[in-house]
N, C-alpha and C positions, 0 to 999 in steps of 0.2 A: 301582590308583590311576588314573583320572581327570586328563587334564589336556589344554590345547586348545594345537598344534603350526601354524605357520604353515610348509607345504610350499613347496615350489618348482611350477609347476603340471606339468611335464616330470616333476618326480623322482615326481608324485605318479600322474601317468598310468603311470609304468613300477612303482611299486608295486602298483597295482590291476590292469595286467597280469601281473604275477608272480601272483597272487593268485588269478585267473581261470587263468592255464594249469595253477596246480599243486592246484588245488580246494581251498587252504587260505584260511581266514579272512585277511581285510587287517590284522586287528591281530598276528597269527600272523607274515604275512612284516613287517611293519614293525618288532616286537621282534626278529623272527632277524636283520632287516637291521640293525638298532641296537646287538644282540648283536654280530655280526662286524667290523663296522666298530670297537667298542670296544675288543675283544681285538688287533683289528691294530692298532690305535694302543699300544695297551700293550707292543707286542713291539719291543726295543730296533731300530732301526736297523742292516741290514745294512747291513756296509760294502762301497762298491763297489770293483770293479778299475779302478785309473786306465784311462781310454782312451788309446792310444798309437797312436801316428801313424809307421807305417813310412814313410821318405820314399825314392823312386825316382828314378833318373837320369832327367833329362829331353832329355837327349843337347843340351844347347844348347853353340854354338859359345862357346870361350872366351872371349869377348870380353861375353857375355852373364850370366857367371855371375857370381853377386854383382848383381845387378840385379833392380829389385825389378819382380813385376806390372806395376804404377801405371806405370813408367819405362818400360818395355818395350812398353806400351799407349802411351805417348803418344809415342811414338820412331814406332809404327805410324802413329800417325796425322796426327802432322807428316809421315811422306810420303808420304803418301797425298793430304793436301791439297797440297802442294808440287806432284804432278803432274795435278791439277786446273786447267785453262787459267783 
């Protein structure tokens, strides 16, 4: 069947390269690429492993801990500017 597709011009270079490296016809990789792409869409959703965030001591003196980034960043920079003349 016949029918006229409006590519991507990128998607459509790297079709016609596949095409020429493997000496098959462009309608050949175009239906295998439309083939596989369809079958993975078919295939349920693997479920992922949550990502998990081991956290490490950051050896900060007591006085420090419980205090956010932000707080810690602006405590620096108050004096910092403080010993600026």
């Amino acid at each position: 069947m016949r029918t006229t597709l409006g590519i991507n011009d990128a998607l459509l270079r790297e079709l016609r390269r596949r095409a020429t490296e493997t000496g098959r016809p462009f309608r050949a990789v175009v239906e295998e690429t439309l083939e596989l792409g369809l079958a993975r869409a078919a295939q349920p959703a693997r479920a992922k492993r949550p990502f998990r965030v081991r956290p490490h001591a950051l050896g900060l003196k007591p006085g420090f801990r419980g205090v956010s980034l932000n707080q810690l960043y602006d405590q620096i920079e108050a004096e910092s500017s403080a010993r600026k003349p």
